[in-house]
N, CA, C and O of each residue as an XYZ file, in Angstrom:
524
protein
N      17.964    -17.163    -32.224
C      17.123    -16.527    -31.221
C      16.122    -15.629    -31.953
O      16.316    -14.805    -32.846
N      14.856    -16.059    -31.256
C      14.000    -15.189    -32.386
C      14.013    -13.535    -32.051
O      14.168    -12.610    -32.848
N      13.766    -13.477    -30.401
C      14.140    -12.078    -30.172
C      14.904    -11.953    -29.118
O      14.869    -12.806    -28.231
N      15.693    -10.900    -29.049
C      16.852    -10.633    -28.509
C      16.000     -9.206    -26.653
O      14.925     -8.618    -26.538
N      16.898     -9.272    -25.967
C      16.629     -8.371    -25.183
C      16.282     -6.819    -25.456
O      15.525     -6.089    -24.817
N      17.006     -6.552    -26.518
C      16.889     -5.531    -27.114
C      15.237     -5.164    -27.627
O      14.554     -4.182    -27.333
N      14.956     -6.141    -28.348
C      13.604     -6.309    -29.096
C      12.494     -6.046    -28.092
O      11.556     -5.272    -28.279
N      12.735     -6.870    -26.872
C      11.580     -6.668    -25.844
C      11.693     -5.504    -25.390
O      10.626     -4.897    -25.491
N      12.532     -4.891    -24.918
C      12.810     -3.885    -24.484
C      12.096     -2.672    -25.444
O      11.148     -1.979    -25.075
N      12.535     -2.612    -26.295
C      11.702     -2.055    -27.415
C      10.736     -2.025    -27.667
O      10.442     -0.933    -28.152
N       9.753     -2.860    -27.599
C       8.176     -3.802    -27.650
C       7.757     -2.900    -26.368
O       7.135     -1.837    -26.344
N       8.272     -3.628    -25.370
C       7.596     -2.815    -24.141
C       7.848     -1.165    -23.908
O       7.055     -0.662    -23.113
N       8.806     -0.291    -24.472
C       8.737      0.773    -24.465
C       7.723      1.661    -25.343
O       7.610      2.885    -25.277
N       6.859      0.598    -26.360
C       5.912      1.522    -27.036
C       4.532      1.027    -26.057
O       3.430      1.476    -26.372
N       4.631      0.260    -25.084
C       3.156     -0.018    -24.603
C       3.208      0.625    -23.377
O       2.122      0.891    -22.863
N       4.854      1.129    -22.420
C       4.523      1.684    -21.395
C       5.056      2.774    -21.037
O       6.258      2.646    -20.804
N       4.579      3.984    -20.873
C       4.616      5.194    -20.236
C       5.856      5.123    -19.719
O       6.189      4.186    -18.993
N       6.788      6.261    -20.093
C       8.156      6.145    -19.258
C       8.684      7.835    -18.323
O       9.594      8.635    -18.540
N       8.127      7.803    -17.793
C       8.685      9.429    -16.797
C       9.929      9.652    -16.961
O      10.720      8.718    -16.826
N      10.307     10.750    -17.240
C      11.822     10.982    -17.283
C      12.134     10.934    -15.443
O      11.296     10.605    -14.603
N      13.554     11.357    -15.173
C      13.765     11.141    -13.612
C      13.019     12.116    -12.937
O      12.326     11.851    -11.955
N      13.134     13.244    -13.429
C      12.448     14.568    -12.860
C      10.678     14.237    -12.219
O      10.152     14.353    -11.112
N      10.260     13.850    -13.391
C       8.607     14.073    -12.946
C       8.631     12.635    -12.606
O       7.473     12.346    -12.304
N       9.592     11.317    -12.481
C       9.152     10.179    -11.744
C       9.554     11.271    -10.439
O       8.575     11.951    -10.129
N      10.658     11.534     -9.714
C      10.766     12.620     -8.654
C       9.693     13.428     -7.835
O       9.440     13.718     -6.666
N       9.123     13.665     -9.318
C       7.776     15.132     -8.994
C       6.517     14.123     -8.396
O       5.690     14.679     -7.674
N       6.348     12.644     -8.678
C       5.112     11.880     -8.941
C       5.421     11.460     -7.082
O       4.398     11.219     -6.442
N       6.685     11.396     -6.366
C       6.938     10.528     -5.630
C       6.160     11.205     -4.397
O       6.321     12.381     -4.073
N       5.450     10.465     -3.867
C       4.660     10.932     -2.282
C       3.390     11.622     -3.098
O       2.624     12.084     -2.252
N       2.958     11.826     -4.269
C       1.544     11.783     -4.652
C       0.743     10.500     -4.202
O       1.143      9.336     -4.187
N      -0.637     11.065     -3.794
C      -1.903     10.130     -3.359
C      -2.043      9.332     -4.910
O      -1.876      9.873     -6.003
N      -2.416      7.820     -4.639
C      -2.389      7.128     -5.824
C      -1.412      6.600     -6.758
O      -1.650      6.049     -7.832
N       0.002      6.892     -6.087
C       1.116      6.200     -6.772
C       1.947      5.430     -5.898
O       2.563      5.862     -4.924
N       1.908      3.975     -6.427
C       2.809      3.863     -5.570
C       3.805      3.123     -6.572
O       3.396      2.368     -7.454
N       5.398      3.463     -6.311
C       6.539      2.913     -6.521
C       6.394      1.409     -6.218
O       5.657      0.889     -5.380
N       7.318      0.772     -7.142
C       7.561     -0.722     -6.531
C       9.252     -0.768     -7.606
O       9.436     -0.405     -8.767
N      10.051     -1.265     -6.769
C      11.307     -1.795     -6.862
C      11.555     -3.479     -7.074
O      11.467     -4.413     -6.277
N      11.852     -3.428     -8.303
C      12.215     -4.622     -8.936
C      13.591     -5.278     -8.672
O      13.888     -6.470     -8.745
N      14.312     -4.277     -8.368
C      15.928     -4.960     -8.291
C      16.063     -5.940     -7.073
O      15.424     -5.809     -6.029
N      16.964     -6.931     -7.325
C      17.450     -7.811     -6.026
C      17.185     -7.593     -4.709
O      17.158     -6.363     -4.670
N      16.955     -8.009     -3.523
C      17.238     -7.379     -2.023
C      18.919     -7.031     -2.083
O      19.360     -6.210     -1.280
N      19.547     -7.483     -2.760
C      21.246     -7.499     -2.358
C      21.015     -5.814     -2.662
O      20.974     -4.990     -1.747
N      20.895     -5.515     -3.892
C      20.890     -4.332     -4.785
C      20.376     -2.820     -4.261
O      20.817     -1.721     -4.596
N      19.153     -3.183     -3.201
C      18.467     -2.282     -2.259
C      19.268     -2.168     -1.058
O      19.366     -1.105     -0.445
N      20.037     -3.604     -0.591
C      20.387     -2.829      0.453
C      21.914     -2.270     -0.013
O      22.433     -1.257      0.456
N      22.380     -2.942     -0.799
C      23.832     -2.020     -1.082
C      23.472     -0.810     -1.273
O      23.679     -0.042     -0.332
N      22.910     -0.324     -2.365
C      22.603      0.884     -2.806
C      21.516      2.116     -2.133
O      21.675      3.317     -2.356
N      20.479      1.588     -1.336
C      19.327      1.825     -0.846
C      18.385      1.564     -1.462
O      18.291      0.605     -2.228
N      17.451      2.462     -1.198
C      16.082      2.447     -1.507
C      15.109      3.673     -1.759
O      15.574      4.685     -1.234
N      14.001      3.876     -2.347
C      12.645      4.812     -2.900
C      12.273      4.525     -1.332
O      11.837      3.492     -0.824
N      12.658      6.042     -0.618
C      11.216      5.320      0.750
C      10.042      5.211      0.309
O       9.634      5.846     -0.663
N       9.072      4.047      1.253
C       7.829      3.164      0.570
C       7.621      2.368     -0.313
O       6.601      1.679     -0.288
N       8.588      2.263     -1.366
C       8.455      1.578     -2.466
C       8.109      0.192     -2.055
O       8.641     -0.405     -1.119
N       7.210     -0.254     -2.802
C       7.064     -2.171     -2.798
C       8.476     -2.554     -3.271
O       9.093     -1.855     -4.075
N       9.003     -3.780     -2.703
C       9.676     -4.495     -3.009
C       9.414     -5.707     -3.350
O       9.075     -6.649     -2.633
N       9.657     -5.640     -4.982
C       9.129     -7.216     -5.520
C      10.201     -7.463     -6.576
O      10.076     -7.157     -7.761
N      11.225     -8.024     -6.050
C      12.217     -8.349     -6.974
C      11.457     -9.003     -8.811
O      10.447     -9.668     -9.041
N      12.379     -8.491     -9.643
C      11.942     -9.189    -10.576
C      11.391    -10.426    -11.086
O      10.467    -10.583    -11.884
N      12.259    -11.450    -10.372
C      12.478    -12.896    -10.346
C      10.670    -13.384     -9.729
O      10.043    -14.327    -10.211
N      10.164    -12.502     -8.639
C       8.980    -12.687     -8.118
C       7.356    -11.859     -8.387
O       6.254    -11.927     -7.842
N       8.105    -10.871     -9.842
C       6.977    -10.439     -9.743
C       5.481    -10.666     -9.833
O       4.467    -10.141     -9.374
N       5.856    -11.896    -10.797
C       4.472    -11.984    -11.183
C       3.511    -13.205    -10.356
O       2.399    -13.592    -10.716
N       4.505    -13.807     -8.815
C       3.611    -14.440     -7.918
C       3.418    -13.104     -7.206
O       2.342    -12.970     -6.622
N       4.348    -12.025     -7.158
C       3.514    -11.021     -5.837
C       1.979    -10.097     -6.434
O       1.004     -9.663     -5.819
N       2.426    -10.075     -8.144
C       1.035     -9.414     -8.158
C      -0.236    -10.122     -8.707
O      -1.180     -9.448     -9.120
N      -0.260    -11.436     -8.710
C      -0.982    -12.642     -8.723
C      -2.284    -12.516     -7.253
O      -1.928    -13.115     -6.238
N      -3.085    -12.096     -7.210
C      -4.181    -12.124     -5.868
C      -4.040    -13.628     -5.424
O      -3.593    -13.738     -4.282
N      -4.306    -14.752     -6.035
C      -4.118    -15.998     -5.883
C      -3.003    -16.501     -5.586
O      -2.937    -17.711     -5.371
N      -2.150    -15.889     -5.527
C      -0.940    -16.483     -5.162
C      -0.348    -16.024     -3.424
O      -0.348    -14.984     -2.765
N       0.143    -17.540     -3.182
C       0.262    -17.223     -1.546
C       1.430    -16.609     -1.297
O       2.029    -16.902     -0.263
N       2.112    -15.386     -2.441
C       3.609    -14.730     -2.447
C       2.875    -12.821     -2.800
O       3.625    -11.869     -3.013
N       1.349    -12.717     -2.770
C       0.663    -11.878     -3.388
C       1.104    -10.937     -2.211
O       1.312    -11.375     -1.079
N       1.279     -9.165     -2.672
C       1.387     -8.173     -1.943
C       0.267     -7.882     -2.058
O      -0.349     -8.035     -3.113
N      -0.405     -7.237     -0.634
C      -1.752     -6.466     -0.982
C      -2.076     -4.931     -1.798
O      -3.177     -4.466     -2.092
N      -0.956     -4.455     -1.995
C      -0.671     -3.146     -2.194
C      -1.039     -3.670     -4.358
O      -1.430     -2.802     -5.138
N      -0.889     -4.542     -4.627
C      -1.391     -4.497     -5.880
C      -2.513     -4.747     -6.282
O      -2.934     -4.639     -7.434
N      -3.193     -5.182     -5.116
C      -4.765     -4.846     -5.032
C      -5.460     -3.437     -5.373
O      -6.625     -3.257     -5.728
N      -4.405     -2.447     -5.166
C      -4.875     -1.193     -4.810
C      -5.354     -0.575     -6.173
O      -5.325     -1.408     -7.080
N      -5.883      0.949     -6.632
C      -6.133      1.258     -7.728
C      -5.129      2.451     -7.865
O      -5.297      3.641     -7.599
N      -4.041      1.792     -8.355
C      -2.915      3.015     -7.949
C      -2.025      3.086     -9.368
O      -1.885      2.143    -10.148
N      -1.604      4.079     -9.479
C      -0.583      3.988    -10.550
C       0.685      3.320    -10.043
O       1.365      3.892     -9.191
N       0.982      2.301    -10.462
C       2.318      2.085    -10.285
C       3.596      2.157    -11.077
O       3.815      1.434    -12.048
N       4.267      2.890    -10.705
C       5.879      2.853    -11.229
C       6.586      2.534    -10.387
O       6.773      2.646     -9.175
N       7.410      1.596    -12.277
C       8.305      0.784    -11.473
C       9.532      0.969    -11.779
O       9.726      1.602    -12.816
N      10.489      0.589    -11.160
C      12.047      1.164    -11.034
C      12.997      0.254    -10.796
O      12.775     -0.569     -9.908
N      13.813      0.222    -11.274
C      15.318     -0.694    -11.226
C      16.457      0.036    -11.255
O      16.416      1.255    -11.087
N      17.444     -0.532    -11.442
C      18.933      0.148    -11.445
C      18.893      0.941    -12.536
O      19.209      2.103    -12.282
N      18.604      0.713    -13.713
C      19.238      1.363    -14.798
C      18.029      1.832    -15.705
O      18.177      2.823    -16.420
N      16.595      0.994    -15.682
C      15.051      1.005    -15.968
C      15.201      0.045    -17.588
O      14.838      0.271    -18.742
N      15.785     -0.854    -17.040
C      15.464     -1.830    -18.161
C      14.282     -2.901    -17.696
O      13.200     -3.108    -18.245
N      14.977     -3.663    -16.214
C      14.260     -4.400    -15.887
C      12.936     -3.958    -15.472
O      12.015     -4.775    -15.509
N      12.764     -2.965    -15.146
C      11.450     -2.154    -14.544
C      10.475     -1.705    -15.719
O       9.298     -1.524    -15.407
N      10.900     -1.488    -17.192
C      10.380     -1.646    -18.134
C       9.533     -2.597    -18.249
O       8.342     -2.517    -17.947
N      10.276     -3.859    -18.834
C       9.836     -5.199    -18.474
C       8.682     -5.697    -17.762
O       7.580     -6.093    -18.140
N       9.422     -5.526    -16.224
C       8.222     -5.750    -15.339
C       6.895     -4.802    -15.284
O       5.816     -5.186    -14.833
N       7.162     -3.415    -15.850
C       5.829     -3.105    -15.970
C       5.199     -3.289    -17.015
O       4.047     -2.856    -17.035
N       5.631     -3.860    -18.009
C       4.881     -4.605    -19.362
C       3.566     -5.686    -18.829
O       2.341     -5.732    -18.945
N       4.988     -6.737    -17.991
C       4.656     -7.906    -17.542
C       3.525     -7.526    -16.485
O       2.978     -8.536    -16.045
N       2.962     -6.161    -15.890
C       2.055     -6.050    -14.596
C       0.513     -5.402    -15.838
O      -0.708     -5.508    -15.714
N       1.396     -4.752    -16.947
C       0.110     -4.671    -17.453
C      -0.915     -5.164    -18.172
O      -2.090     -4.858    -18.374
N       0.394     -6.637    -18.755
C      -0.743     -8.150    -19.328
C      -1.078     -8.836    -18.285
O      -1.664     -9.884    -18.555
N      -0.862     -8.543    -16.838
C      -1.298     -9.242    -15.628
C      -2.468     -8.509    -15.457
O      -3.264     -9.268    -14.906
N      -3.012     -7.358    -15.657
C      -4.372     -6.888    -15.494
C      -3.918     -5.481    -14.693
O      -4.886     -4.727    -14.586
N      -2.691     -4.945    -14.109
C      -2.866     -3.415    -13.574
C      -2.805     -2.405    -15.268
O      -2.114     -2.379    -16.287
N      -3.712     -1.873    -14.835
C      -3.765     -0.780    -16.167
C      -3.103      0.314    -15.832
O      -3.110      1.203    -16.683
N      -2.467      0.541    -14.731
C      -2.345      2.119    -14.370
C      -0.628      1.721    -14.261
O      -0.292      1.371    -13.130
N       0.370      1.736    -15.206
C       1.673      1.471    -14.906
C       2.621      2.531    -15.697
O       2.213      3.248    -16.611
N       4.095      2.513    -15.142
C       4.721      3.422    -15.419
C       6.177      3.107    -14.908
O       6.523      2.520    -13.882
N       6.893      3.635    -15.866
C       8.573      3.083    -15.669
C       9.508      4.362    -15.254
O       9.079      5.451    -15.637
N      10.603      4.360    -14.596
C      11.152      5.647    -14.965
C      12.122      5.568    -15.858
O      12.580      4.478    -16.199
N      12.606      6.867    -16.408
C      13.622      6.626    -17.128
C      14.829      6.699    -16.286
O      14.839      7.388    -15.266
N      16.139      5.816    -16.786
C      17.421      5.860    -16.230
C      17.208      5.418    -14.578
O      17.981      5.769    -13.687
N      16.425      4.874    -14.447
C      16.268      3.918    -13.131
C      16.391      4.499    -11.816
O      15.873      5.561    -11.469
N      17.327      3.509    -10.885
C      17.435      3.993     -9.507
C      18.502      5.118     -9.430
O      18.620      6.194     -8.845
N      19.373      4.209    -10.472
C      20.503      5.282    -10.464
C      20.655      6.943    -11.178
O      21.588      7.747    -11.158
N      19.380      6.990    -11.743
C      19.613      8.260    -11.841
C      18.445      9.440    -11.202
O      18.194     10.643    -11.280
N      18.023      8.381    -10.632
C      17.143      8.830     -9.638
C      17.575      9.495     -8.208
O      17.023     10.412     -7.600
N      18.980      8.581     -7.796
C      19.434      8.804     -6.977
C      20.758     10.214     -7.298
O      21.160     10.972     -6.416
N      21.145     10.237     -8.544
C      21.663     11.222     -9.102
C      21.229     12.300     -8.818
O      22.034     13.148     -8.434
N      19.658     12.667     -8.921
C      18.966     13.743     -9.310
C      18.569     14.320     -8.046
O      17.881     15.318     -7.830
N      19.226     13.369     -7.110
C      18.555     13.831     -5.783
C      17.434     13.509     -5.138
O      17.156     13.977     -4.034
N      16.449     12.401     -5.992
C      15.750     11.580     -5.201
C      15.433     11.266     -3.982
O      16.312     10.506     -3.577
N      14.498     11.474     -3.020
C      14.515     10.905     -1.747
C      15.197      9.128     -1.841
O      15.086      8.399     -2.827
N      15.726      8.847     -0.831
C      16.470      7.352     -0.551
C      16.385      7.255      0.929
O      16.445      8.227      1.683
N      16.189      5.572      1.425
C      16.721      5.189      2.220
C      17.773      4.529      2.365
O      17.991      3.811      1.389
N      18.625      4.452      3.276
C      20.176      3.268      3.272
C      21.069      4.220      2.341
O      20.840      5.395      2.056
N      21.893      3.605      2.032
C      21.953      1.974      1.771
C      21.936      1.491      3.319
O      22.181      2.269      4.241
N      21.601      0.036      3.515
C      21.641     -0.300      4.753
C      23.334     -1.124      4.844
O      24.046     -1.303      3.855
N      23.673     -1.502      6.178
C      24.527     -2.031      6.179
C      24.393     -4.042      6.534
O      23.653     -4.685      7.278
N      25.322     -4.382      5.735
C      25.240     -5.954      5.521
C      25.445     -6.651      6.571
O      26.414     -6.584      7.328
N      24.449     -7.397      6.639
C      25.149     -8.507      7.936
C      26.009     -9.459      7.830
O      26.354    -10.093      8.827
C-alpha cells in the first residue's frame, strides 16, 4: 500500500485549518459559516446533530458539492466558510481536503469531532428516535 490512512490524514492536516472544539463552538451561529456533517444519517440520528448543519454524508460528498450534479446542495453555492465535522474529525478532515480540491476555498475541520463537541457542551439536536 503506497499510503496508508494515516498518511492522508496527515497530508490533509497541513492543507486544512483545524479549530480546536472551543472556537469551532465560538464560530457556531456566526454570519458566513456554515457547518456541514459528514457522518452517516444512522450516526446523526443516534447521536444527534449541529443545529443547521448540512448533511452530506461522506460517501456523497463530492456529488452534493458538485453544482452539476443532480445530488448538488445549494448551500455550497454559498461564499461561506465551511466546517466540517464528524464523529471523531478524521473523516471531516478528509472531506474538507476533498471540498477544497473541489474549488470551496473557505474550509475548516474541527478538532475531536462531534463527539467532543458534544462534550464541551455544544448546541445539539436529537438524538432523534428510530423508526
Amino acid at each position: 500500500m503506497s499510503k496508508g490512512y494515516k498518511q492522508l490524514i496527515s497530508e490533509a492536516a497541513e492543507e486544512v485549518k483545524t479549530y480546536s472544539t472551543a472556537d469551532g463552538i465560538k464560530r457556531f451561529g456566526d454570519d458566513g459559516v456554515t457547518f456541514v456533517d459528514v457522518r452517516d444519517t444512522s450516526e446523526s440520528l443516534e447521536h444527534g446533530e449541529i443545529p443547521g448543519a448540512v448533511h452530506a454524508p461522506r460517501g456523497m460528498l463530492e456529488f452534493h458539492i458538485d453544482p452539476e450534479s443532480p445530488y448538488f446542495i445549494s448551500e455550497f453555492g454559498d461564499d461561506s466558510e465551511f466546517v466540517f465535522v464528524c464523529a471523531i474529525g478524521s473523516r471531516s478532515l478528509l472531506a474538507a481536503q476533498r471540498a477544497k480540491e473541489m474549488g470551496l476555498t473557505r474550509v475548516a475541520n474541527i478538532e475531536g469531532g462531534f463527539n467532543a463537541w458534544r462534550e464541551a457542551g455544544g448546541a445539539i439536536d436529537g438524538p432523534r428516535p428510530t423508526m
